[in-house]
N, C-alpha and C positions, 0 to 999 in steps of 0.2 A: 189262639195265637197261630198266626201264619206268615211262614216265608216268603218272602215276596220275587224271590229271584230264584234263577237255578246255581248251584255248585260252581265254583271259579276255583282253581286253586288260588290258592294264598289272597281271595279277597272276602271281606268280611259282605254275609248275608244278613237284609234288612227284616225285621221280622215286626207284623203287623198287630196290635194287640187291642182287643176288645174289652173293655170294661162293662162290666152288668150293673153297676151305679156309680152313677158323673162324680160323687162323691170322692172315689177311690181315685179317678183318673186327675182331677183337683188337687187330691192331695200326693199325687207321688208328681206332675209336671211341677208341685210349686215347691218340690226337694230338691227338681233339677239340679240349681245349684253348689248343692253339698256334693256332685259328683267332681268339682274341681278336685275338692281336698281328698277324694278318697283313693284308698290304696292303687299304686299299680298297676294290678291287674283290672281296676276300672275303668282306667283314664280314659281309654278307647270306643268307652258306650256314650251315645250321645242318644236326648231321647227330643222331638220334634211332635208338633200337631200332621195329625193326616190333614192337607189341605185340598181343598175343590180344585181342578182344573181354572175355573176361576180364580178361586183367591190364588192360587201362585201365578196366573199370569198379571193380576191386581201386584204382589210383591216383586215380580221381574220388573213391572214398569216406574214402580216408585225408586227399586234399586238403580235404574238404568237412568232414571232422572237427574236420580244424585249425584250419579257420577260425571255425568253433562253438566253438570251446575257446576262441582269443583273443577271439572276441566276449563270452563270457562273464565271463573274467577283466575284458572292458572296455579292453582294446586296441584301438586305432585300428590298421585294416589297410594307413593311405595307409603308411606307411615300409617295411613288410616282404614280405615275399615266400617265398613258402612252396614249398619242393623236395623232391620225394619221391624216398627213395634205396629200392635193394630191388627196381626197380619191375618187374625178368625176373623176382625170387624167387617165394616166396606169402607173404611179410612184407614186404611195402613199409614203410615207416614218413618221416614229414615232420620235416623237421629246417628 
């Protein structure tokens, strides 16, 4: 486990976590979910894949699509919110 940033006050530090079998790291990202419902003082963890400098400039471009596509049809972006699945593949796509 390691910090990924230096000391800020009052900002929350990202911390980088390694798994010794894929198995483990499987079954706690496919719990993510169950952090909606949990108490309080959980609400605030959010847990993400480490992605390649690639694959996140792969998910900036498919996001940045989307949002060109509904601005074009003339959609207003204040109600929705845009999530890109795919995003370890090399076909990400925004749903």
């Amino acid at each position: 486990m390691f910090r990924l940033c230096r000391w800020k006050e009052g900002e929350a530090r990202p911390l980088l976590v390694r798994f010794s079998n894929v198995d483990k790291k499987a079954s706690l990202m496919a719990k993510v979910k169950e952090l909606r419902t949990a108490p309080d003082r959980c609400k605030k963890i959010s847990l993400v894949y480490d992605l390649t400098p690639r694959q996140r400039k792969m998910v900036k471009d498919v996001r940045q699509k989307a949002i060109e596509e509904m601005s074009n049809k003339g959609t207003a972006m204040g109600n929705f919110r845009i999530i890109v699945v795919g995003q370890r593949t090399n076909k990400p796509r925004a749903i």
